[in-house]
C-alpha positions in Angstrom: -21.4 20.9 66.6 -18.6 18.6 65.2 -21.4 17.0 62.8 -22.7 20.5 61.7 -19.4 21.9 60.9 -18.9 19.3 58.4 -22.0 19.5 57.0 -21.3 22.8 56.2 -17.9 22.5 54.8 -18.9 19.8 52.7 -21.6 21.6 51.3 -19.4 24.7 50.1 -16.9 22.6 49.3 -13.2 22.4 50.8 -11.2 25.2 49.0 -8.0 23.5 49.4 -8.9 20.8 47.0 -12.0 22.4 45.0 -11.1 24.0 41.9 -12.4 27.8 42.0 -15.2 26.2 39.5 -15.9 23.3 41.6 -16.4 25.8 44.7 -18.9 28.2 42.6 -20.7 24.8 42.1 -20.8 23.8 45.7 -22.0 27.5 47.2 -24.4 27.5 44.2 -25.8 24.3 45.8 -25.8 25.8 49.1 -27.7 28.8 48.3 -30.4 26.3 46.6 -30.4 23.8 49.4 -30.9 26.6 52.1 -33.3 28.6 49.8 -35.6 25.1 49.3 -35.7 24.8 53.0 -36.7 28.1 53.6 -39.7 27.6 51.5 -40.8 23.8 52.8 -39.8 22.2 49.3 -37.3 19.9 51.2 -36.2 18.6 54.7 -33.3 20.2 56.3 -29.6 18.3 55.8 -29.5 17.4 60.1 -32.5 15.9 60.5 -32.3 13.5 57.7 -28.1 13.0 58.8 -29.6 11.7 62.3 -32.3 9.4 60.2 -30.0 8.1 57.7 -27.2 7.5 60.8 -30.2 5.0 62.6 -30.4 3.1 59.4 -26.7 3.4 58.2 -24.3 3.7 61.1 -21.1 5.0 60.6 -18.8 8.2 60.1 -20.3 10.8 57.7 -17.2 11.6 55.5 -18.8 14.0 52.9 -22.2 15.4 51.6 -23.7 16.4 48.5 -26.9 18.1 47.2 -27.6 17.4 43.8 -30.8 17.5 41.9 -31.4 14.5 39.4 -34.9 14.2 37.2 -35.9 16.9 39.1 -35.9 15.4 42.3 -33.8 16.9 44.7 -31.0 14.4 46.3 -28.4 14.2 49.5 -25.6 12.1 48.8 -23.9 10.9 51.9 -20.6 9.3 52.0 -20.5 7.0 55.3 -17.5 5.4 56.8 -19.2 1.8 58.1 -17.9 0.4 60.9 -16.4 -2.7 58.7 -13.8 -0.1 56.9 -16.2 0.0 53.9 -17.1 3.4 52.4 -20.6 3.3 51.3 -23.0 6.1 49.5 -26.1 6.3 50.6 -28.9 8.1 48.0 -31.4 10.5 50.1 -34.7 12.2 48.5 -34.2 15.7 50.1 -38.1 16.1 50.0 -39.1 12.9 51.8 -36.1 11.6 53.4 -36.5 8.5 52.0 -33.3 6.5 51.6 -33.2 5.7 47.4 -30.2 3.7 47.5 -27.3 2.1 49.1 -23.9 1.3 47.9 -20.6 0.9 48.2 -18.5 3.6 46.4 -15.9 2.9 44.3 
């Protein structure tokens, strides 16, 4: 429940610190990611969180959908255990895990 709630905050963005812009952007994304789910073009945000979690173990901090190329993209922002905050590159079709890196 925790997990979801963030998810979904995340993904329309945190009005406090969004610029009204910023928030159009993130409910804009929203919209897309939930329509594209709808119609089978990509996998829902949870099941690839629990998949990614296995792999990269940590606190989720933050998520974004982004399309890149045309290739639709989670980015997850994960607290590791060893203090480091790393982003972790998702294809939203797949779930396959594109890349792994520590953010600056």
């Amino acid at each position: 429940m925790i997990l979801q709630r963030l998810m979904l905050l995340t993904l329309v963005g945190f009005a406090g610190f969004a610029t009204p812009a910023k928030a159009d952007d993130d409910a804009a994304d929203h919209n897309l990611a939930r329509r594209l789910v709808a119609e089978g073009q990509i996998r829902a945000l949870a099941g690839i969180v629990e998949e990614v979690k296995a792999q990269v173990p940590g606190e989720m901090l933050e998520v974004e959908f982004e399309s890149e190329k045309g290739i639709y993209k989670y980015e997850l922002k994960i607290l590791r255990p060893n203090g480091k905050i790393q982003e972790v590159e998702v294809d939203a079709k797949t779930g396959t895990i594109l890349k792994v890196e520590d953010d600056d």
